[in-house]
C-alpha positions in Angstrom: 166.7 -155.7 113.5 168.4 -154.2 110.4 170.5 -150.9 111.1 168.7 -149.4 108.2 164.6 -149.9 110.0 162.6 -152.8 110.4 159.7 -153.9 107.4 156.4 -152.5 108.0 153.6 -155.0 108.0 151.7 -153.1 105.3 154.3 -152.2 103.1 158.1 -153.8 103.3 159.3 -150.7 101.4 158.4 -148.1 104.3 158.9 -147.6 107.3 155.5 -146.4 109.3 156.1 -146.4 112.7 157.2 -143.7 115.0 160.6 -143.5 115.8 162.8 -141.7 118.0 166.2 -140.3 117.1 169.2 -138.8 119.1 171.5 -137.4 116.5 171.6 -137.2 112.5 174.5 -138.0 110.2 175.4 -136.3 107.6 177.5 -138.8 105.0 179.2 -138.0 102.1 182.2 -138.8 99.6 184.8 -136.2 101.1 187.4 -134.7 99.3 190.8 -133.1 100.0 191.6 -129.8 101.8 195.6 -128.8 100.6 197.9 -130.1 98.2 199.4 -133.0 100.4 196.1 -134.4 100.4 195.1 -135.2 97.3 197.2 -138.3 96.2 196.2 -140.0 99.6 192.6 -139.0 99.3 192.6 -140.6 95.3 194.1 -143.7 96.3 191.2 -144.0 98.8 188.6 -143.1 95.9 190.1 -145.9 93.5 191.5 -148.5 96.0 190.8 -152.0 94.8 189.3 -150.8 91.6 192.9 -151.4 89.5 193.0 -147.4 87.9 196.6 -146.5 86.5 198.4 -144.7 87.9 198.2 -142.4 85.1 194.8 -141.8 85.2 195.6 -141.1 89.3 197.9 -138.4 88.4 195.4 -136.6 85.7 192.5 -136.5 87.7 194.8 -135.1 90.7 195.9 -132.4 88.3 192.3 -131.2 88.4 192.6 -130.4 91.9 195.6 -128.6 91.3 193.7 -125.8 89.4 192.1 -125.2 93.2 195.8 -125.6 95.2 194.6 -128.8 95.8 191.5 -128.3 97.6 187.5 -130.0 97.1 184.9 -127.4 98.0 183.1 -130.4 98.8 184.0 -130.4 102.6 183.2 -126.8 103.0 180.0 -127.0 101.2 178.7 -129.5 103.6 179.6 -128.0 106.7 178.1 -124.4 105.1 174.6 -127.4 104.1 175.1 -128.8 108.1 175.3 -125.3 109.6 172.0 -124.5 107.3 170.0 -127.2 108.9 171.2 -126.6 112.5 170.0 -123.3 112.4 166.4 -125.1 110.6 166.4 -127.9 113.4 167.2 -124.8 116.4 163.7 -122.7 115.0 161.8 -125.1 114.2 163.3 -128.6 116.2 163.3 -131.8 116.3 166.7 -130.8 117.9 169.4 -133.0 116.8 172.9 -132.7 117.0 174.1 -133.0 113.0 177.8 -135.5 112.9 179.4 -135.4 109.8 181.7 -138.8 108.1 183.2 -138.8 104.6 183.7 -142.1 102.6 187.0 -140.8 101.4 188.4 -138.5 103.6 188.5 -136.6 107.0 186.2 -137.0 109.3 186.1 -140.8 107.8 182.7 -142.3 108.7 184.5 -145.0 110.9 185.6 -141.9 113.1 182.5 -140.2 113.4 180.8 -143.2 114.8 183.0 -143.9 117.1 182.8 -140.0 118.2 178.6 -140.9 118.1 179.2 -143.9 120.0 181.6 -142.2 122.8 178.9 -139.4 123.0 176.4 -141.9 124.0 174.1 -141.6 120.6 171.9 -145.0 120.6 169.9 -144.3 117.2 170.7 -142.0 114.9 169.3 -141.1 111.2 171.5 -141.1 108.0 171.5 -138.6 105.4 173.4 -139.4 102.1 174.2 -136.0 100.3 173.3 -138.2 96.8 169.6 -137.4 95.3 169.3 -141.0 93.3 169.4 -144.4 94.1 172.5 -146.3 92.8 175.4 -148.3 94.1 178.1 -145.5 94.9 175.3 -143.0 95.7 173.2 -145.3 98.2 173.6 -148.6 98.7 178.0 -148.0 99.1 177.2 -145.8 101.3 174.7 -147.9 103.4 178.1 -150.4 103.3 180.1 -147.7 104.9 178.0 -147.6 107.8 177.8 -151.4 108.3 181.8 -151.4 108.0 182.5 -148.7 110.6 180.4 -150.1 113.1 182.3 -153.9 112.5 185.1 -151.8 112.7 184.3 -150.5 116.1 182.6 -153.6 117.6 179.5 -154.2 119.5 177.7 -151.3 121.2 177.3 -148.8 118.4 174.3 -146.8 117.4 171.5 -147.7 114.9 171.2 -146.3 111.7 167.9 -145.6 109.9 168.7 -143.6 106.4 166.3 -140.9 105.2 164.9 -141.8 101.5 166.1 -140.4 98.4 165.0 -137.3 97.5 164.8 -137.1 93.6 161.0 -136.5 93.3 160.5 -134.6 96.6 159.1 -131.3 96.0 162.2 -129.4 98.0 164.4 -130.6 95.9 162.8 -130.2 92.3 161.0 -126.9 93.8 164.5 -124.9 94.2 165.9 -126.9 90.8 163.3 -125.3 88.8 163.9 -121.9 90.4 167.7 -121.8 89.5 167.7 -123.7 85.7 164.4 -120.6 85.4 167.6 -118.1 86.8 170.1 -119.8 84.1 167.7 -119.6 81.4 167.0 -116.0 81.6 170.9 -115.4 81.5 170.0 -116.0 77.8 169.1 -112.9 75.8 165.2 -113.1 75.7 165.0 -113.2 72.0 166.8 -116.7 71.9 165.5 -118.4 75.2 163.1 -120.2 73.0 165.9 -121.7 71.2 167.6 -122.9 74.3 168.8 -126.8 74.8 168.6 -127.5 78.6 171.3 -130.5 79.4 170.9 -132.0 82.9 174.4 -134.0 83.4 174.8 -136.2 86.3 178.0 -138.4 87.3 178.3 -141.3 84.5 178.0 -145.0 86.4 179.3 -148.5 84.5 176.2 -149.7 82.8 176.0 -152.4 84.6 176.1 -150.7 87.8 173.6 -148.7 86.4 171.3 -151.9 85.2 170.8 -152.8 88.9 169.7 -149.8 90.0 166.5 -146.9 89.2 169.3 -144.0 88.5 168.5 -143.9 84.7 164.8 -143.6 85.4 165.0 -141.3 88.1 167.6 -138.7 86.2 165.1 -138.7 83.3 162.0 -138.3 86.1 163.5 -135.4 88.0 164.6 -133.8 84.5 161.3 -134.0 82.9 160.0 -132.4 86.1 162.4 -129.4 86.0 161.7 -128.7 82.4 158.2 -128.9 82.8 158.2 -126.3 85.8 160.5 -124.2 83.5 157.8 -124.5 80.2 160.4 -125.8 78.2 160.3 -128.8 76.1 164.3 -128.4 74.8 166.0 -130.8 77.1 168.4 -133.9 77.1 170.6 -135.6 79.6 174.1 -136.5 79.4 176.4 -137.7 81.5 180.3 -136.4 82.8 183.2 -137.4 84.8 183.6 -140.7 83.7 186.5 -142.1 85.3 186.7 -145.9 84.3 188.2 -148.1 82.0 187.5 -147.2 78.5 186.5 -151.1 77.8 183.6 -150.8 80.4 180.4 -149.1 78.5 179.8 -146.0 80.8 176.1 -144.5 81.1 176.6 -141.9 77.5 175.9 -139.5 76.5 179.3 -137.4 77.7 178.5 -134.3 78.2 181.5 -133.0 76.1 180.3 -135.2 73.2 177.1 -133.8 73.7 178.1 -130.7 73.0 179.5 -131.4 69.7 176.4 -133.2 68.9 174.4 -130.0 69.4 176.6 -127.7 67.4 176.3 -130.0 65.0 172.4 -129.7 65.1 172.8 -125.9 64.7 172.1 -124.7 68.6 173.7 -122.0 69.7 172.4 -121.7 73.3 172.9 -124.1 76.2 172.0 -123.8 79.7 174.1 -126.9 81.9 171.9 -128.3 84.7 174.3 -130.4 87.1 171.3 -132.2 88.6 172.9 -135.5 89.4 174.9 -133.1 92.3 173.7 -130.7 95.4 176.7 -128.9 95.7 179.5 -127.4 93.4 182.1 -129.6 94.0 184.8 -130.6 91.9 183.0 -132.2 88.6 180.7 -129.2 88.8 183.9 -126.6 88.6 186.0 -128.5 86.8 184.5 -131.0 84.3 181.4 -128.6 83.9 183.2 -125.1 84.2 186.2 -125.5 82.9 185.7 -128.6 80.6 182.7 -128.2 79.0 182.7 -124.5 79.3 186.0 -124.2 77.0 184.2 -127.1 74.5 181.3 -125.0 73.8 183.4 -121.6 73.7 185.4 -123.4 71.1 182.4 -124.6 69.2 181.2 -120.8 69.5 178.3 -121.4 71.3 177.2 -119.6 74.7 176.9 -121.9 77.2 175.0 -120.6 81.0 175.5 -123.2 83.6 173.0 -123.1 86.6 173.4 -123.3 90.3 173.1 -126.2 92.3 170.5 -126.5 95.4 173.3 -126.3 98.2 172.2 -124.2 101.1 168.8 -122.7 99.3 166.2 -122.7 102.0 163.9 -125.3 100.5 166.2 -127.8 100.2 167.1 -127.3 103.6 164.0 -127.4 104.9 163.1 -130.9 102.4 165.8 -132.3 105.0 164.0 -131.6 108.2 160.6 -132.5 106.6 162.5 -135.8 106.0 163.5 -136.2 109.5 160.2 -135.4 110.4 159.2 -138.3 108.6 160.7 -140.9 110.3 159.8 -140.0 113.5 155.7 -140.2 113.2 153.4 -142.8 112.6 152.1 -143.6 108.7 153.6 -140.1 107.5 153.0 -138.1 104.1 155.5 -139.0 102.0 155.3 -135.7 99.3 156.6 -136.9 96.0 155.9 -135.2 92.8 155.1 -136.8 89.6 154.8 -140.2 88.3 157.1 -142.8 90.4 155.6 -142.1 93.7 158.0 -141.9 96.8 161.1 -143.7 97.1 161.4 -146.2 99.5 162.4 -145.9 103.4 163.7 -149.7 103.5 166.5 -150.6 101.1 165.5 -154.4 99.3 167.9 -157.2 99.7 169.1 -156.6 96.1 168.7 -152.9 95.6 171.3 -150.9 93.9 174.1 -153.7 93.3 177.0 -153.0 92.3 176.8 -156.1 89.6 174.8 -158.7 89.4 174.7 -161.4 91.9 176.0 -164.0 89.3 178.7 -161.9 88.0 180.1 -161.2 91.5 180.4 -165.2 91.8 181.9 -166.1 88.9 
């Protein structure tokens, strides 16, 4: 059986039989908590992908702004200690682990820590909304490593869907772009450009993968709960070699484009993220922010779903999920629910015959 669910006979995509679970992980991309850490914690990010060192050293001069700490770690234990408290009043009763790709607690630890604690099957949940290589399937790879890593006897792994479409997550999006929008005096809301940005991905990462679709999905779905029809999405915190085509268009470029067009009003949307981590503060607040300051224009940027109670309770209605036989799987709008059971050949990071050559 695959650590990630065996194929339902009706559908190889889901997952309908009951299931029982002992523990949920929480998984993420980690970040660093004091100055010493971030070099270590980058050359984890970029090992194996050839970066310069130069580009090491800017990107770890954006976490000296912060003394050289990611929120990101504290934002998911504030998320985990959210859904504890949801799981205690309203159960399944799990205990919640939490691994980091990048940094401590590594995933490889916290299995081991599941394993020693006598956890047999466990569910995954990815802090990533959209199906792609480094939000999903990477992650999925983690997993599988740690557990090599560790040897026979581990738990199995199921991971909960992505969430994109699901009503607790688009729900609580609309409500804070609506609170963003009316930041913007009344008289000019009308005139508004709404730009959803998400984290930029190689095209050709992106070519194997529904992120593109499902960023335009969930954005369409947010303007349309917020009766606007003034949106765009553009992309930030590129980090690769400038002869790989990136997913455009940057948000800073963006920007330009729409002073250029004569709007004065922007509210920024960091969709592609659940929690304000460090491209939200610094590419979105600091970056963009002094871009569209310079360009005169009045720029809001909303909040992202973090601990908001919807979203928090989206994760236990996923758990839920899993555990009972042919479940609801609530979606909204046009793509339907995303899959339980990953395909052989979803979310690549290139294609098959490039990775041979």
């Amino acid at each position: 059986m695959s650590i990630f669910g065996a194929e339902s006979m009706a559908d190889p995509r889901f997952d309908d039989s009951a299931r029982s679970y002992d523990a949920l992980l929480v998984l993420s991309f980690g970040g660093p908590e004091g100055e010493a850490d971030v070099i270590p914690f980058l050359e984890n990010v970029t090992r194996g992908r050839n970066v310069p060192r130069e580009r090491l050293m800017e990107v770890a001069e954006h976490y000296q702004h912060f003394g050289g700490v990611s929120p990101i770690n504290a934002q998911n234990r504030a998320l985990i200690a959210a859904l504890e408290a949801e799981l205690t009043a309203t159960g399944p009763e799990l205990p919640i682990y939490f691994g980091n790709r990048n940094w401590h607690p590594f995933v490889t630890d916290t299995i081991a820590q599941m394993r020693a604690d006598g956890v047999k099957r466990a569910l995954v949940f990815v802090t990533s909304a959209f199906s792609t290589w480094s939000g999903c399937r990477q992650y999925r790879e983690d997993v599988i490593r740690a557990l090599e890593t560790l040897g026979p006897g581990g738990p199995e792994f199921d991971k909960i869907r992505v969430f994109y479409n699901h009503p607790g997550f688009i729900e609580p999006m609309i409500e804070l772009t609506r609170d963003a929008l009316e930041q913007i005096p009344a008289e000019r809301r009308a005139k508004t450009e709404v730009v959803f940005t998400a984290h930029s991905v190689p095209n050709e990462m992106a070519r194997h993968s529904a992120y593109d679709l499902q960023l335009n999905e969930a954005a369409r779905l947010i303007a349309d709960g917020v009766g606007t029809g003034r949106y765009r999405l553009a992309y930030q915190s590129r980090s690769g070699s400038p002869r790989i085509p990136w997913l455009e268009p940057d948000i800073l470029e963006e920007l330009n484009a729409l002073h250029d067009q004569g709007v004065n009003d922007i509210v920024v949307v960091p969709l592609g993220f659940i929690s304000d981590h460090m491209e939200v503060l610094f590419d979105l607040d600091h970056e963009a922010m002094d871009r569209a300051a310079a360009l005169g224009m009045t720029m809001v940027r909303s909040a992202t779903v973090g601990t908001h109670p919807r979203f928090v309770r989206m994760i236990r209605e996923l758990i839920v999920e899993r555990t009972i036989e042919h479940p609801d799987r609530p979606y909204i709008g046009r793509r339907g629910p995303n899959h339980d059971i990953c395909p052989v050949n979803c979310c690549l990071l290139h294609s098959p015959t490039a990775a041979a050559r």
